[in-house]
C-alpha positions as CSV (number, residue, x, y, z in Angstrom):
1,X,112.3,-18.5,-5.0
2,X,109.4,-16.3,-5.8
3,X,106.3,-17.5,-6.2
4,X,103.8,-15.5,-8.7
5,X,100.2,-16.0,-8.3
6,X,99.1,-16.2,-11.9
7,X,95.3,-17.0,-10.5
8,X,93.0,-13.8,-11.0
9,X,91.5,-13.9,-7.4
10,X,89.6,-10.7,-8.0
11,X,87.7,-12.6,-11.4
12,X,87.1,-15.4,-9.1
13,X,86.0,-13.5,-6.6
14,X,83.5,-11.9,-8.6
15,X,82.5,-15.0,-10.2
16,X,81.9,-16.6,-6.8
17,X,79.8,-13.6,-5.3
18,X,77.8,-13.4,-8.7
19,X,77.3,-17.2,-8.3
20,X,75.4,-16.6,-4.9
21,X,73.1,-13.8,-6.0
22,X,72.1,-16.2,-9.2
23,X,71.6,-18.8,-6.8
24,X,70.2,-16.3,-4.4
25,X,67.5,-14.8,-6.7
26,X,66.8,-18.5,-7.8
27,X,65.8,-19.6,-4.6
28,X,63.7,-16.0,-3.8
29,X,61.9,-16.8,-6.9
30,X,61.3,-20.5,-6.0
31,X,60.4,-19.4,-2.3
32,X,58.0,-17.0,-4.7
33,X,56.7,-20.0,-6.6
34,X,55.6,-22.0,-3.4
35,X,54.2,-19.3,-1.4
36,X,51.9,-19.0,-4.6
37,X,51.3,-22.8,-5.0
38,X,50.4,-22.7,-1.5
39,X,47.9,-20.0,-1.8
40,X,46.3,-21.2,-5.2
41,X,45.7,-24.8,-3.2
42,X,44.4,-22.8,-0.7
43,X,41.9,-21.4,-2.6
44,X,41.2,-24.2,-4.6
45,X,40.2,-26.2,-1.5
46,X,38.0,-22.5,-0.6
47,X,36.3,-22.7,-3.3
48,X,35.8,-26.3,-3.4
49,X,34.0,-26.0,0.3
50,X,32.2,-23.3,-0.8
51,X,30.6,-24.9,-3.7
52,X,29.9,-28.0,-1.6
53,X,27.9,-25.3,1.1
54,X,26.3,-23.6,-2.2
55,X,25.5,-27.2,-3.0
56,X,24.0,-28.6,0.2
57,X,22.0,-25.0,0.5
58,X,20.2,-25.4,-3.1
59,X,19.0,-28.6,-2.3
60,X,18.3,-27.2,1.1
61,X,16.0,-24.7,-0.9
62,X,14.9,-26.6,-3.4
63,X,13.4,-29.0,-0.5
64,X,11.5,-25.5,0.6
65,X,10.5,-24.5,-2.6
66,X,6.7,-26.4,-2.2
67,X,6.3,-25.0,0.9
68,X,7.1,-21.5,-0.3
69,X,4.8,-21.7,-3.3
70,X,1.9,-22.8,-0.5
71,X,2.5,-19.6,1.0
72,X,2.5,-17.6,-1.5
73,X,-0.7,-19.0,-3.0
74,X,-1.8,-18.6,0.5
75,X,-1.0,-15.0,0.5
76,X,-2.6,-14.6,-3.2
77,X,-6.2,-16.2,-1.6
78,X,-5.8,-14.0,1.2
79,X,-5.4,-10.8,-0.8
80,X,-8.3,-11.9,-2.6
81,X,-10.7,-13.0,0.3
82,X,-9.8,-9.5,1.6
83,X,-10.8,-7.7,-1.6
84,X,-14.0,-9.8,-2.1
85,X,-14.6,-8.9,1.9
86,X,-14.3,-5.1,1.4
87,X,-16.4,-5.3,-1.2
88,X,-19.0,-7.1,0.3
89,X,-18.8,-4.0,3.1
90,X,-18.9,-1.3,0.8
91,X,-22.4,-3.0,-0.6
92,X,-23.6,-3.2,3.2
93,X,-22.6,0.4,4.1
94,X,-24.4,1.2,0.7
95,X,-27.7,-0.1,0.9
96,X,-28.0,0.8,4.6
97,X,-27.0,4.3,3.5
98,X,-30.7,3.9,1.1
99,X,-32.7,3.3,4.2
100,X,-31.1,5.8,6.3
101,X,-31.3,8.4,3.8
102,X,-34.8,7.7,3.6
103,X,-35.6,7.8,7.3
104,X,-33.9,10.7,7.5
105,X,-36.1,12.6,4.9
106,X,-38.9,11.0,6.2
107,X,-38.6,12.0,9.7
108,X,-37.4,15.8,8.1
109,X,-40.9,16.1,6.6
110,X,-43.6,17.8,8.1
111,X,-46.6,16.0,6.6
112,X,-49.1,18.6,7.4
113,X,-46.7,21.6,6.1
114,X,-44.7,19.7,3.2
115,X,-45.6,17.1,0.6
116,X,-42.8,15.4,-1.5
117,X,-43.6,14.7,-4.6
118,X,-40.2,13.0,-5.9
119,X,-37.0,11.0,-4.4
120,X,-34.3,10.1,-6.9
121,X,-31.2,8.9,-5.4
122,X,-28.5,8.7,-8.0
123,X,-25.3,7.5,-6.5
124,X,-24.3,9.8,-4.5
125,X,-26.6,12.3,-5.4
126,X,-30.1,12.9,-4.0
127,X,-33.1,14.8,-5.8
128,X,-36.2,15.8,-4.4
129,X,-38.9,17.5,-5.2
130,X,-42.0,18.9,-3.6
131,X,-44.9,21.6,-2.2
132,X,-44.6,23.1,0.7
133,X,-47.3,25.9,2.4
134,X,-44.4,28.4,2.1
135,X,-40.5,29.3,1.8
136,X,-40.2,28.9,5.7
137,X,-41.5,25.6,5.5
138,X,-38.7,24.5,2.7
139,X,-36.1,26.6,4.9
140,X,-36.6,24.6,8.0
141,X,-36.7,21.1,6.2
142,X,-33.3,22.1,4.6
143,X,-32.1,22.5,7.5
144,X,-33.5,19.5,8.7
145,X,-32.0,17.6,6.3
146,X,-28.6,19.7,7.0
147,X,-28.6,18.5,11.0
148,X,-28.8,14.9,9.4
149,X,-24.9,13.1,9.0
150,X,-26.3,11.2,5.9
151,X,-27.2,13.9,4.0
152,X,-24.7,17.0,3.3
153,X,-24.3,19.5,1.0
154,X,-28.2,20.7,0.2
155,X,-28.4,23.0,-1.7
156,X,-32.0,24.6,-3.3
157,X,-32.3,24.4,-7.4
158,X,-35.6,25.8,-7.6
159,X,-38.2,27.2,-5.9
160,X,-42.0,28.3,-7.9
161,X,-45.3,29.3,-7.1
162,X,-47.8,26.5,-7.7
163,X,-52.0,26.6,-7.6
164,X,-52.8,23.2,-6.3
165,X,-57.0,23.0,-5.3
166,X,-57.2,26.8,-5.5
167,X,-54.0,27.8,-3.1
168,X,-51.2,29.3,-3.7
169,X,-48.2,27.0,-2.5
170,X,-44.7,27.1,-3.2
171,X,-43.1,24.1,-5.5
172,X,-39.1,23.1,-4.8
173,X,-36.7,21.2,-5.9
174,X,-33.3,20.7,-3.6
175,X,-29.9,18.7,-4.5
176,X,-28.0,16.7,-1.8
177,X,-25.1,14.8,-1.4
178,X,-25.7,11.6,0.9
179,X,-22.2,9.6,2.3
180,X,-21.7,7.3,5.1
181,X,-21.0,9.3,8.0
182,X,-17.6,9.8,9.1
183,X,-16.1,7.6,12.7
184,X,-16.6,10.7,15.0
185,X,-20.0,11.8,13.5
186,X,-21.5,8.5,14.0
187,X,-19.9,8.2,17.6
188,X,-21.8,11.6,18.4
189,X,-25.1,10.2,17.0
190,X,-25.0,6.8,19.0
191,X,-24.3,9.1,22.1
192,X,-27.2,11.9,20.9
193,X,-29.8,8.8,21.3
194,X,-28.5,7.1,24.6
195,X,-28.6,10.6,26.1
């Protein structure tokens, strides 16, 4: 007797092997789904940790935040003492520029050759004004005053002929600029009078 196989093998066949890649690609895709489960609760429990350190770090902060505010008052009374100190310098340096512009005209005049008549210190600026015997005599007090490291810049503005008790003398008037001597001019003076 014959037997016929009536069964379609190849239709089952396919079925089966179409069966495993569904069930194949299910369990990819559910292998997918955990991998990214696992990863969100990863990050979840990352970013709780890190809130917690953010956490603990503000209050950290926020326990340093008087002491900060010291400090930078600190720094603000500082910045202020300093100013109020350079300011209090500048007036020293200032009036002891007066008397040492002074005694250094005073000890450029030659009392029995040259009379001043005027001072007028203006800032920086410095006018005087006078009679001298003759133009030799207002020549070597300018450059007396020239030697001086107080006194720069002089310059003469006018220069007449003047009848004072029957003699001819000659009248001047001379400009100046007067500054604090530089670091290296005042070193050379200090070593000028110990020499």
């Amino acid at each position: 007797m014959l037997k016929i196989n009536l069964l379609p093998i190849r239709q089952l066949q396919k079925r089966a092997k179409a069966k495993k890649q569904f069930f194949g690609m299910l369990f990819l895709f559910l292998l997918v789904l955990a991998s990214l489960a696992l990863v969100g609760y990863s990050q979840v429990q990352n970013i709780k940790t890190l809130t917690a350190k953010v956490n603990t770090l503000s209050a950290e902060k926020a326990k340093y935040t008087p002491i900060l505010q010291k400090i930078a008052k600190l720094k603000k009374t500082r910045e202020e003492l300093e100013r109020k100190t350079n300011v209090i310098k500048k007036l020293k340096s200032d009036s002891s520029l007066t008397v040492r512009v002074l005694d250094e005209v005073a000890n450029s005049v030659d009392n029995s050759r040259l009379w001043l008549e005027s001072l007028n210190q203006q800032n920086s600026s410095l006018n005087l004004k006078g009679v001298a015997l003759d133009n030799q005599t207002i020549a070597q007090f300018m450059d007396s005053l020239k030697a001086s490291p107080f006194v720069q810049g002089v310059s003469l503005t006018n220069s007449s002929l003047k009848t004072i008790s029957g003699r001819n003398l000659k009248s001047f008037a001379l400009n100046c600029t007067v500054a604090q001597p530089s670091k290296k001019d005042s070193e050379k003076e200090t070593k000028q009078k110990t020499k």
